[in-house]
C-alpha positions in Angstrom: 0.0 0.0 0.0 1.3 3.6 -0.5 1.9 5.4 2.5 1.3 9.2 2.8 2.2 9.7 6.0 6.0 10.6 5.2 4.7 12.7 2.8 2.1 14.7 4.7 4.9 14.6 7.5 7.2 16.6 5.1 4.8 18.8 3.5 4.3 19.8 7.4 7.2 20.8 8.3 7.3 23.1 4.9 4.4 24.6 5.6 5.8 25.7 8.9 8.4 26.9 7.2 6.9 29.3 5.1 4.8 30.5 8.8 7.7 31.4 9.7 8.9 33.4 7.0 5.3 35.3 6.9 6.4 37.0 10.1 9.7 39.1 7.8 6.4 41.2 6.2 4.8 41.2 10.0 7.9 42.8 11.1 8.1 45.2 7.9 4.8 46.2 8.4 5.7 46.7 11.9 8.3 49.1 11.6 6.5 51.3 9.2 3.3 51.6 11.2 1.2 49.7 8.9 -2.1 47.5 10.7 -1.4 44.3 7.6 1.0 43.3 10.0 -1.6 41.7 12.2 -3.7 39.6 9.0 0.4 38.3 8.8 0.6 37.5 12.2 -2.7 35.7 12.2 -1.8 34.3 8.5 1.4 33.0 10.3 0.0 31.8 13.5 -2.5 29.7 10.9 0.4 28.2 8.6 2.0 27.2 11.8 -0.5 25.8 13.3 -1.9 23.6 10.6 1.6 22.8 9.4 2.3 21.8 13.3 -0.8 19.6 13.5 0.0 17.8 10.2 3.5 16.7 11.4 2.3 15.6 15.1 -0.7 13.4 13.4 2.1 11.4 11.2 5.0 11.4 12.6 4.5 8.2 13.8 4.4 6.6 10.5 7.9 7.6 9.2 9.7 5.2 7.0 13.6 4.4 6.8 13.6 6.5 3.2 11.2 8.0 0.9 10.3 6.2 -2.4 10.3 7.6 -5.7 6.6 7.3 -6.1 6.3 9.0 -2.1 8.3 11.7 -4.0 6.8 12.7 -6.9 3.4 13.0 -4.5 5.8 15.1 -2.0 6.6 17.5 -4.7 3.1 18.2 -6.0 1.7 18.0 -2.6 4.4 20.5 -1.6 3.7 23.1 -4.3 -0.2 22.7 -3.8 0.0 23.2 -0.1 2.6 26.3 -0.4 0.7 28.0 -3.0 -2.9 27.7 -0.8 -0.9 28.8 2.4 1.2 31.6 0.7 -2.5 32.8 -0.6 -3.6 33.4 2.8 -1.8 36.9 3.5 -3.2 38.0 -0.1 -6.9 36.6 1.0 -6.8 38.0 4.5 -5.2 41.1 3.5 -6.9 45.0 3.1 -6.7 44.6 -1.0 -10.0 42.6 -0.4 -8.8 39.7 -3.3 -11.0 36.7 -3.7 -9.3 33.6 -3.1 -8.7 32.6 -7.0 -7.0 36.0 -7.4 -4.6 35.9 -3.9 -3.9 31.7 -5.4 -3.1 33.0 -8.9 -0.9 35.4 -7.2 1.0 33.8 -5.1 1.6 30.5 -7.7 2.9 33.4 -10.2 5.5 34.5 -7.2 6.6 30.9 -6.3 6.8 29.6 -9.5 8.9 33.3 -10.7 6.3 33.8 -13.2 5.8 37.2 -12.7 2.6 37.5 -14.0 0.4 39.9 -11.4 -3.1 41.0 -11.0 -2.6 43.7 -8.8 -2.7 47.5 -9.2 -1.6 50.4 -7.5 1.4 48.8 -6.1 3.6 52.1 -5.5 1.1 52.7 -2.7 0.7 49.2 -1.5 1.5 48.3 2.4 5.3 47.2 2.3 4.4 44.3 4.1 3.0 42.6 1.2 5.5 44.1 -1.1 7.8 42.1 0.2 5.9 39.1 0.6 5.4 38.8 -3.0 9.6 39.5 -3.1 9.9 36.9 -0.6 7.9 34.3 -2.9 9.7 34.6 -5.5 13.4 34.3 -3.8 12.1 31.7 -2.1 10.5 29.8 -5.4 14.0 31.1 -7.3 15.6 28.7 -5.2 12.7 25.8 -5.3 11.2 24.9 -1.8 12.3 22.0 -2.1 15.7 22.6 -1.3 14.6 23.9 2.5 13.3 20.1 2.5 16.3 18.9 1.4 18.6 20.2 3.8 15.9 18.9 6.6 15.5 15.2 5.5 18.5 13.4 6.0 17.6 14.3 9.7 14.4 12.9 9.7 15.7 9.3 7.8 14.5 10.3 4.5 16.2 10.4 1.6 15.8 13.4 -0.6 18.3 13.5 -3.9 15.7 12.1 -6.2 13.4 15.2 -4.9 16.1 17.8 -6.2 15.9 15.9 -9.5 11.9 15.9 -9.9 12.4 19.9 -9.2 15.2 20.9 -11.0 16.4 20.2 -14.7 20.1 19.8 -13.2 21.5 16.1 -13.7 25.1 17.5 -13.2 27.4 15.8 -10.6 27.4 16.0 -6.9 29.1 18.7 -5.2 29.4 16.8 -2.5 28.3 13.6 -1.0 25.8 14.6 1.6 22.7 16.3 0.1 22.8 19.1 2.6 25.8 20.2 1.6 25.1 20.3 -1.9 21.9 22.7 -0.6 24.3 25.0 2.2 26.6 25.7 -0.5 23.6 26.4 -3.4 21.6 28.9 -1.1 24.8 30.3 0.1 25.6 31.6 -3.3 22.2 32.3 -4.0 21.7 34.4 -0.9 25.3 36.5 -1.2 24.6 37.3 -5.2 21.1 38.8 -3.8 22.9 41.0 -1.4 25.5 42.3 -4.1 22.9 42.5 -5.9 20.7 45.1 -3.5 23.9 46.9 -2.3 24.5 47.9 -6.1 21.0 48.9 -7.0 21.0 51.1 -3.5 24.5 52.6 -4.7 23.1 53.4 -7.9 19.7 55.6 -6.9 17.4 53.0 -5.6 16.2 53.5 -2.2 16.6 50.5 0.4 12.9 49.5 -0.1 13.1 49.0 -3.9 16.6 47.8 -3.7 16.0 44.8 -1.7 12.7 43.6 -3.2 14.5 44.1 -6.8 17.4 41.9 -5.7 15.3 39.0 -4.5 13.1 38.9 -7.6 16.3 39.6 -10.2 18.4 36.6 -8.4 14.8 34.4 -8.6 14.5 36.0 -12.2 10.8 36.2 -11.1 9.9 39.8 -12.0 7.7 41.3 -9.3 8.1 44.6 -9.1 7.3 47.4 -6.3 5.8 50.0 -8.9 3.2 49.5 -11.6 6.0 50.8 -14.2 7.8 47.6 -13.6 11.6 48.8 -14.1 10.2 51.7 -16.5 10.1 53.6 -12.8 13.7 53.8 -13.4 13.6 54.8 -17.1 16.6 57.4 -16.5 19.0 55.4 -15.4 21.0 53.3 -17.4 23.5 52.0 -15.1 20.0 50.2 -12.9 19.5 48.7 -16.3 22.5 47.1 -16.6 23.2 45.7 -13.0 19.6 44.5 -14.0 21.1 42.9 -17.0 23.9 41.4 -15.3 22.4 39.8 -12.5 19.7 38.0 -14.5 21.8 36.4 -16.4 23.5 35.6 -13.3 20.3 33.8 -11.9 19.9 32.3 -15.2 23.3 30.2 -14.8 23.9 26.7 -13.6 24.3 27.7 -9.6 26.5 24.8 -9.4 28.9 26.3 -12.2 29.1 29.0 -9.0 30.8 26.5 -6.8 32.9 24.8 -9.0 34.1 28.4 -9.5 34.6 28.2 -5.4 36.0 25.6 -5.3 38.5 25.7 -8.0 39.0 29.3 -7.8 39.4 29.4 -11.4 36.4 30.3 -14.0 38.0 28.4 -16.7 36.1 25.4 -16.4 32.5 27.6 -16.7 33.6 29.5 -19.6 33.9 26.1 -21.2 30.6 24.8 -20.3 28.5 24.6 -23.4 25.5 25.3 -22.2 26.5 28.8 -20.9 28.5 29.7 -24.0 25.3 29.1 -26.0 23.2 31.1 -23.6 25.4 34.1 -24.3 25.8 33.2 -27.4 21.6 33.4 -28.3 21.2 36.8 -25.7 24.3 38.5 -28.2 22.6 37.6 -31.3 18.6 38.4 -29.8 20.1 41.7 -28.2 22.5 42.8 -31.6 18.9 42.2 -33.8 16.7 44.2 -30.9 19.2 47.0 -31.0 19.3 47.1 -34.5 15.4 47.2 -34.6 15.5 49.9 -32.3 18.1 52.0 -34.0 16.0 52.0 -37.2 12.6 53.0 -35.8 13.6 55.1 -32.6 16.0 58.0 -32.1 17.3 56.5 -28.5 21.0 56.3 -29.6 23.2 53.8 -30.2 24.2 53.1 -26.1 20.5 53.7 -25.3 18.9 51.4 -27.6 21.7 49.0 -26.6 20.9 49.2 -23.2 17.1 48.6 -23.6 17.5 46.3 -26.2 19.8 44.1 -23.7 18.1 44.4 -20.4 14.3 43.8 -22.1 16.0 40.5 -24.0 17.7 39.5 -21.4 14.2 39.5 -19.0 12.2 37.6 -21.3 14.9 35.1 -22.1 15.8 34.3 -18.6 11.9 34.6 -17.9 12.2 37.1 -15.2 9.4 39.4 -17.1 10.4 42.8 -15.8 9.6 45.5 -18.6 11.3 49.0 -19.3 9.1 50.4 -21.8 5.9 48.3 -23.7 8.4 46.9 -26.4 5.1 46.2 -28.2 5.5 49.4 -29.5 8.7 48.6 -31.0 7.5 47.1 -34.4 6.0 44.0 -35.8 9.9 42.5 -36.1 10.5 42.8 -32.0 7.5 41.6 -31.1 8.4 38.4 -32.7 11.8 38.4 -31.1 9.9 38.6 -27.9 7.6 36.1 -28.6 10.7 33.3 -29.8 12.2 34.7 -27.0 9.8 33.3 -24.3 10.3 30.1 -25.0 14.4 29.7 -24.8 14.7 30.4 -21.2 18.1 30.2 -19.0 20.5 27.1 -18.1 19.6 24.6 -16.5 20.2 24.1 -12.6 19.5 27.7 -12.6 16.6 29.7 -11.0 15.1 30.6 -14.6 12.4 28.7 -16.8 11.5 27.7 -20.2 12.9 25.6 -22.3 16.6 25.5 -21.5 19.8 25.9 -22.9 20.7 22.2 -22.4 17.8 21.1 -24.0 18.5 23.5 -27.2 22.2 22.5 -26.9 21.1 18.9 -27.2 18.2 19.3 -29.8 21.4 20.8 -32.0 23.4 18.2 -31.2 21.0 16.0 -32.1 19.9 17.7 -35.7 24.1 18.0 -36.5 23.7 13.8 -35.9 20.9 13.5 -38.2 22.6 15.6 -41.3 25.7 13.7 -41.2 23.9 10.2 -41.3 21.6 11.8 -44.0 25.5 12.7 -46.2 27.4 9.2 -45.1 25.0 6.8 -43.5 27.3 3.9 -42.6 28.9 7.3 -40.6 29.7 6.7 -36.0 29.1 10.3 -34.8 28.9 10.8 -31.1 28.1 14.2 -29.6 29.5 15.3 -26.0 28.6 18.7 -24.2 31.5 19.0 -21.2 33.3 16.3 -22.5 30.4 13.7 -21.4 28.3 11.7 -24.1 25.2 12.4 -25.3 23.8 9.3 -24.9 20.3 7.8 -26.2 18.5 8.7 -22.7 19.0 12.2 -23.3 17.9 12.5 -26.8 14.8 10.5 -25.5 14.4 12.6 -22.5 14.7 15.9 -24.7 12.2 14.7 -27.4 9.6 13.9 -24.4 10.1 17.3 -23.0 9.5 18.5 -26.4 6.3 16.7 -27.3 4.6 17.2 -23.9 5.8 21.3 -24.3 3.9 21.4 -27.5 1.0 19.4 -26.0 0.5 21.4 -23.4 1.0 24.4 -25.4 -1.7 23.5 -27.2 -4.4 22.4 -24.6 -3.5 25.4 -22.3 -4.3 27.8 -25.0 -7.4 26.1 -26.3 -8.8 26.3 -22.3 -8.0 29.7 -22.0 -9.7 30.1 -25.1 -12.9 28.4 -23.8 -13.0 30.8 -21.7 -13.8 33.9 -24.0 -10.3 35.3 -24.4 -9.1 36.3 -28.0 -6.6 34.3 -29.8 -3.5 36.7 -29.3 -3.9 36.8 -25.2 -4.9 32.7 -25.1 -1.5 31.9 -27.1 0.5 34.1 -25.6 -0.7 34.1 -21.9 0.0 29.9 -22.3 3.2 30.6 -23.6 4.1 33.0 -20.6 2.4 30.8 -18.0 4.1 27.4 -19.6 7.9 29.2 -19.7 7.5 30.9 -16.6 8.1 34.4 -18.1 5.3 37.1 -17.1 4.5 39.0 -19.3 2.7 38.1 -22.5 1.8 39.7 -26.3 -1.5 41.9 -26.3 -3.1 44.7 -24.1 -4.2 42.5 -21.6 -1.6 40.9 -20.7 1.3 42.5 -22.2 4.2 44.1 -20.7 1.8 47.1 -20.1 -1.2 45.0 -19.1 -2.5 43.1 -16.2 -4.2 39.4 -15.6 -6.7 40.7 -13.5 -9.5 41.2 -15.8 -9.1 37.7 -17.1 -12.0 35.3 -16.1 -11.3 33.4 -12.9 -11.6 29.8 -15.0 -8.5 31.2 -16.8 -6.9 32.1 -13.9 -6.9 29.2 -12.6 -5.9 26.9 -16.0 -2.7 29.0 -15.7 -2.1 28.3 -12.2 -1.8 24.9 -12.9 -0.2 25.9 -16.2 2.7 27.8 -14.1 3.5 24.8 -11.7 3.8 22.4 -14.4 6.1 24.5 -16.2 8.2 24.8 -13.0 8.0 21.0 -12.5 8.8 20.7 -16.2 5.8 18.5 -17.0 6.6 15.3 -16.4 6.5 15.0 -12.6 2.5 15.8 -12.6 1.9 14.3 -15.8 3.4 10.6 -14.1 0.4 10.8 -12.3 -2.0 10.2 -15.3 -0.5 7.0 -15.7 -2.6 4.2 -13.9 0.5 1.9 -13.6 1.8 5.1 -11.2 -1.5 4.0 -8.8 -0.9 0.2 -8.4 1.6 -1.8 -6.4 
């Protein structure tokens, strides 16, 4: 028989985690005199409570290790059962939301989606400014590495979790799996910090500084204005440390320790994976400059500088917007639109399809070509010296397949539901890569989800997770084989 208990026991102790973390926005709130701190304190007190209860009611049942099939039900438990507890600050909260809009905006945050239904947020309590910062740096991450560093103490094994949540297959940084996790959110947490101290020293204020580092590192998007990054339209140097610490979320964070470890960056500059990331954000940024150049009179370091930052967001599906590039011409719109689907490395905090996975797909084509000229040819491909093996190409061609599915049901749902053809395909395609913002003036770069219906809202709530779980770990569940013993 399958036993939940472990996994009820686990998604516990997460939930209590994220009680915990509700009280950073109580204390904000706090400090600057504003009454949300109490719906944040009760929120808080209610997380930890139920999350409490659920561990004391099975933690009797706890096995030696956690099975595959106990994991893949962990991890969509997990995400379920964060995104209806995140929600509860949004629900409770003075914006009077109903519950499908405080879900749909929370699941945008934790999945670093970026897509928002709320307005007026330059005059929005800070409390929940930084809740929706604190979602995303925590989702940037996945949640399930705060499990990971937890279950080797409670006898449960946990690698095969990191696996179900993460594209990364690369090797072990160390041998014990809390390790691996110390040294992953270490990084992750000192590249935020940099990242706030040089926004603060270039004309941010303190506020806006550290909810734009958390949500660049998470390349999630969420802003603190309505303008997105527009707010700071004058300065060019906020663009950039923008630009550079996207891509910095948008690379393999274990390329980061080998760097450590070997103090030497040799061995990332020859990973393939990143070379072709900055090889397809030179060429998409040299075309969106040129675009620019030829129907605006920005200048050259201007329109490089837009052109760069605005590339650079969709690619590494952050989502935050300088200007509507919509406006831009027919030719950048459909930059945009490729754009959304390439997403960063993989192992990294960004979405869509991955550079591994395009790395391999050419790889793969290259293969075909030369069999098509000399078919008695033995080709093998490598990326980091390592064979591509059958498994791969399999694994990539699945992905592929069950992208386009997917693609295709999400928009014909959200089509069902009365919106146009423009807004279904595109608000799929953002919801499905994880980007944001879509094509259209609903939910474009200068647009907003909230008008959509709440069936559609909720079609891309589940459309968000399974592109952050990459498809496969909720789709095992339609398989009836999954169910029997």
């Amino acid at each position: 028989m399958l036993k939940l208990q472990p996994v009820f026991f686990v998604v516990g102790i997460i939930i209590v985690v994220i009680g915990c973390i509700m009280l950073i926005p109580a204390l904000v709130d706090l400090y600057f005199d504003h009454s949300d701190w109490v719906i944040f304190s009760r929120a808080a007190v209610t997380a930890i409570g139920l999350g409490g209860a659920t561990c004391l009611a099975c933690r009797g049942e706890l096995g030696s290790r956690i099975t595959a099939r106990q994991g893949y039900i962990l991890t969509a438990f997990s995400w379920i059962a964060i995104s209806g507890v995140g929600a509860l600050p949004l629900w409770f909260s003075s914006l009077e939301l109903s519950f499908t809009d405080a879900v749909f905006e929370t699941v945008s945050g934790l999945t670093t989606t970026g897509s928002t239904i709320l307005s007026g947020l330059d005059n929005m309590a800070p409390g929940l400014l930084i809740w929706r910062s604190l979602l995303q740096w925590v989702g940037g991450i996945g949640i399930i590495v705060t499990a990971l560093a937890l279950l080797p103490m409670m006898r449960v094994g946990g690698m095969q979790l990191f696996q179900m949540e993460s594209s990364d297959r690369s090797e072990k940084l160390s041998p014990r799996v809390r390790d691996m996790c110390f040294q992953i959110v270490l990084i992750y947490s000192l590249l935020t910090l940099l990242c706030g101290f040089l926004y603060r020293a270039f004309g941010m204020s303190w506020f806006d500084a550290i909810n734009h580092s958390m949500t660049t590192l998470a390349t999630g998007g969420y802003s603190t204005s309505d303008l997105s990054f527009a707010k700071f339209d004058e300065s060019l140097p906020l663009h950039w440390i923008g630009t550079v610490f996207m891509c910095a979320g948008a690379l393999p964070f274990t390329a980061y320790a080998v760097v450590a470890r070997k103090r030497s960056v040799i061995p990332v500059l020859k990973n393939r994976q990143i070379q072709l990331f900055f090889i397809v954000v030179g060429v998409f940024a040299a075309l969106l400059t040129f675009r620019l150049l030829q129907t605006h009179e920005f200048g050259l370091i201007r329109s490089f500088t837009l052109a760069s930052f605005n590339i650079v967001s969709v690619i590494t599906t952050t989502g935050y917007a300088s200007g509507d590039y919509q406006l831009w011409g027919p030719g950048a719109v459909m930059l945009f639109f490729f754009a959304t689907f390439i997403g960063g490395c993989a192992g990294s905090t960004a979405g869509g399809f991955k550079m591994f996975r395009l790395y391999v797909l050419f790889a793969g084509l290259r293969e075909h070509f030369m069999r098509l000229r000399s078919p008695n040819i033995v080709s093998v491909s490598h990326i980091d010296d390592k064979e591509i093996t059958s498994d791969i190409y399999m694994a990539v061609s699945v992905y592929v397949f069950l992208l386009a599915v997917s693609f295709i049901l999400v928009s014909g749902a959200l089509a069902l539901t009365g919106l146009d053809l423009i807004t279904a395909t595109s608000a799929a395609a953002t919801a499905l890569a994880n980007v944001g913002p879509g094509l259209g003036p609903i939910v474009g770069p200068a647009g907003n989800f909230q008008t959509l219906p709440d069936a559609a809202k909720w079609v891309l709530d589940v459309a968000m997770i399974l592109g952050r779980l990459e498809f496969q770990t909720l789709l095992v569940f339609l398989l009836p084989s999954f169910w029997r013993d």
